[in-house]
Phi, psi and omega in degrees: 000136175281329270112177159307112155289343201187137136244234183298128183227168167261151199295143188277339197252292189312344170256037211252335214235168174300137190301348184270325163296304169319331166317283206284006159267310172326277186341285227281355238256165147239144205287148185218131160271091198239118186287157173335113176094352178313126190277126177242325196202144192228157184278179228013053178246181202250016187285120195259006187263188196226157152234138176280105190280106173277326175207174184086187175219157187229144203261166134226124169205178197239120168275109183303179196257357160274334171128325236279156186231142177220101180306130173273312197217157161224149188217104169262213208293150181100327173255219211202141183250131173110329182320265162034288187267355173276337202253331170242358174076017181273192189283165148303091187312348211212142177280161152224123172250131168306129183255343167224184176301126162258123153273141155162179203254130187246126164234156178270148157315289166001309188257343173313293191325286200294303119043257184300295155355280194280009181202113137316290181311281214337310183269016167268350171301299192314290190316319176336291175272344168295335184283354190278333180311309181324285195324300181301315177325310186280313199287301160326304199294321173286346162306291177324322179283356198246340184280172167262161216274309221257336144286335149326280230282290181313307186256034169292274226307278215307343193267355170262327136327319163311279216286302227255349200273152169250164194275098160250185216314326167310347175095342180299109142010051198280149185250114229178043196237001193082007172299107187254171178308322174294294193327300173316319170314319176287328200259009175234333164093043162210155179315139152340290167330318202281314180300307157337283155319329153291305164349292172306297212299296175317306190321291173296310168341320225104004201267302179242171154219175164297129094294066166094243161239040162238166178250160174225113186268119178258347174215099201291321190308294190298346200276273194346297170316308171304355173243050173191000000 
């Protein structure tokens, strides 16, 4: 993999629907527990139910046949892991890792179907936004192939930054999700060594710093740039 396909996103089926029908498919869910490293769903097994992430983050990733790991996505409280094969019934495309404790609500395909059945609009909204997804998909992807290991990697940094950085007093950003440099390396197609190093180079710049083993994004403008 050259990069990240996706990083954190919203669920193709939940953002398709009215709050009040996302209520009553959440009501059907069964609450599920996965401890840090917890296997939730591996690819090619044929297993067809979905999770609703109520709290934690979830890995998605692909392993090559050299062994190599390459993170797609991290998904936390709100989406949903799994949609994919509850909504078409294939294998499963993807490893899903618990990456801390995880919670959240398990639907079967079965009640998605019957579900999708019983509210029609949902499902042509559900087609509705997966082809717009494709679309953004494809458009992402041709990016990626024109870009360089060390603009990936900035602009990984700003969209994880987005969805996981917190806010201190100072206005600043902590990345504090436990994101280590090899992960960044899995989820950009690049070494440990290479993210490191860019790293230090932002560091003198001025763009991030270090706090233990988190990163603080001190200038989100100059970062945006380094990702073109």
């Amino acid at each position: 993999m050259d990069g990240p396909i996706s990083q954190k996103q919203t669920s193709i089926l939940f953002e398709s629907l009215p709050a009040r029908d996302a209520a009553a498919l959440r009501a059907m869910g069964r609450p599920m527990h996965y401890q840090p490293q917890a296997q939730i769903c591996a690819e090619g097994s044929d297993d067809q139910s979905m999770l609703l992430i109520e709290t934690g983050r979830v890995e998605i990733s692909l392993t090559s046949v050299d062994g190599r790991r390459s993170i797609l996505a991290q998904l936390g409280p709100g989406e949903v892991v799994g949609e994919m094969a509850a909504l078409d019934g294939e294998p499963r495309s993807a490893d899903a890792e618990a990456a801390v404790d995880v919670t959240g609500l398990l639907l079967t395909r079965s009640q998605v179907q019957r579900f999708l059945r019983d509210h029609p609009d949902a499902a042509l909204q559900v087609i509705r936004t997966l082809c717009a997804r494709l679309r953004k998909t494809n458009t992402r992807l041709a990016t990626q192939v024109l870009s360089d290991g060390p603009s990936r990697l900035a602009g990984l940094l700003g969209q994880l930054f987005e969805d996981w950085g917190t806010p201190d007093a100072m206005g600043h950003l902590h990345l504090s999700e436990g994101f280590s440099q090899s992960d960044l390396g899995d989820m950009t197609g690049l070494t440990r060594e290479t993210v490191n190093r860019a790293i230090r180079s932002w560091e003198k710049d001025g763009i991030v710093r270090r706090d233990g083993r988190s990163l603080v994004l001190l200038d989100p403008a100059l970062l945006a740039k380094r990702a073109f």
